[in-house]
C-alpha positions as CSV (number, residue, x, y, z in Angstrom):
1,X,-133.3,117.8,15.7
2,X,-131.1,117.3,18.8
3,X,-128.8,115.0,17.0
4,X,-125.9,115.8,18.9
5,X,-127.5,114.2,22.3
6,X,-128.6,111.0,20.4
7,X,-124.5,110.5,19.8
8,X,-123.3,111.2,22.8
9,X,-125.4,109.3,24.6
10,X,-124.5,106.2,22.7
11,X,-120.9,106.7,22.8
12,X,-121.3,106.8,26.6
13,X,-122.0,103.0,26.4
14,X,-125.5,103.4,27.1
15,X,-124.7,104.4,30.7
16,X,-127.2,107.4,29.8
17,X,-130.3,106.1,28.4
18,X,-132.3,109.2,26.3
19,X,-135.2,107.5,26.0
20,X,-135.7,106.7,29.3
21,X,-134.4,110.3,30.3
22,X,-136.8,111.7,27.8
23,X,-139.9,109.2,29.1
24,X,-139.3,110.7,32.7
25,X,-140.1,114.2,31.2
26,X,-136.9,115.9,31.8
27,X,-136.8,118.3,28.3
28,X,-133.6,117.9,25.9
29,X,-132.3,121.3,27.1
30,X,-131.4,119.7,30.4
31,X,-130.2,116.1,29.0
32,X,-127.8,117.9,26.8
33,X,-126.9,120.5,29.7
34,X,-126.2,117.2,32.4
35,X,-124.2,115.4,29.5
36,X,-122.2,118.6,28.6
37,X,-121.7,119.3,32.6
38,X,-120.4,115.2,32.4
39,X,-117.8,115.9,29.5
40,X,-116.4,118.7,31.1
41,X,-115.9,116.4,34.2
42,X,-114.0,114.1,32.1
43,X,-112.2,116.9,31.0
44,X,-111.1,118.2,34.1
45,X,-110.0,114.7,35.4
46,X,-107.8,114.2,32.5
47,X,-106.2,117.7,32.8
48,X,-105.3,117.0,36.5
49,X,-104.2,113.6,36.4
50,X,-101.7,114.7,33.4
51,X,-100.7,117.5,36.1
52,X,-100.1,115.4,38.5
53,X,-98.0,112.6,36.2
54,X,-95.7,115.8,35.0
55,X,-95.1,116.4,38.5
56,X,-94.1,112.7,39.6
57,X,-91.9,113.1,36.3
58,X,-90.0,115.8,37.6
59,X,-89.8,113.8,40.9
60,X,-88.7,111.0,38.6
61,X,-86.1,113.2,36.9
62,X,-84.4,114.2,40.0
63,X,-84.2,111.2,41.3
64,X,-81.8,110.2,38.1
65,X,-84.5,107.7,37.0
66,X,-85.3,108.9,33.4
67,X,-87.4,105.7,32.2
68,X,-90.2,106.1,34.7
69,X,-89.8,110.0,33.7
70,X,-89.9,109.3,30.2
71,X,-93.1,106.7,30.8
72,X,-95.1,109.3,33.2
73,X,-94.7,112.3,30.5
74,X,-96.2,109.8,27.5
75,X,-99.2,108.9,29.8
76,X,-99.4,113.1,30.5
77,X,-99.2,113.8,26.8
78,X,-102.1,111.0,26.1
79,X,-104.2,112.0,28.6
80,X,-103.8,115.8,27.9
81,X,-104.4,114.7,23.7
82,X,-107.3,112.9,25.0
83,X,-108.9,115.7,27.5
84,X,-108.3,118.2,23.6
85,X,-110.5,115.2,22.1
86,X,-112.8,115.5,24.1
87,X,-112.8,119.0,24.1
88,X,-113.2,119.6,20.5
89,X,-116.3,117.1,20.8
90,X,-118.0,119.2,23.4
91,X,-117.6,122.4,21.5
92,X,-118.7,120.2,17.7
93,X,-121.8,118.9,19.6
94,X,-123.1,122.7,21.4
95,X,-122.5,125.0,18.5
């Protein structure tokens, strides 16, 4: 049973319906291969934004303003914890 699908479909927020997916004839193979293709996207976006706060930190830093350092390199850290979430979801749901 493709449970894993079923679960990450709903925790989408039904934005991807299965049923109707499944009704149009596209085969699970391909539903989980689109939603695993999504997750990685997600992925990827968290990992760059978290780059790109770390580096506006470092601007931060030189600029002798250490609160907006200190507040750009928490939102890097929880985006960066987030994208390993994720992460460890996407490789729970294909093995």
């Amino acid at each position: 049973m493709h449970q894993t699908t079923f679960s990450t479909a709903s925790r989408k927020g039904g934005r991807f319906d299965i049923k109707s997916a499944r009704g149009k004839g596209q085969d699970v193979k391909r539903i989980n291969r689109d939603l695993a293709r999504g997750i990685r996207q997600a992925i990827d976006q968290r990992l760059s934004l978290a780059r790109k706060l770390r580096a506006k930190a470092s601007a931060y830093e030189e600029e002798q303003m250490p609160g907006f350092a200190k507040e750009k390199r928490e939102r890097a850290r929880s985006l960066e914890q987030a994208a390993k979430r994720l992460e460890e979801k996407l490789n729970g749901a294909t093995t």
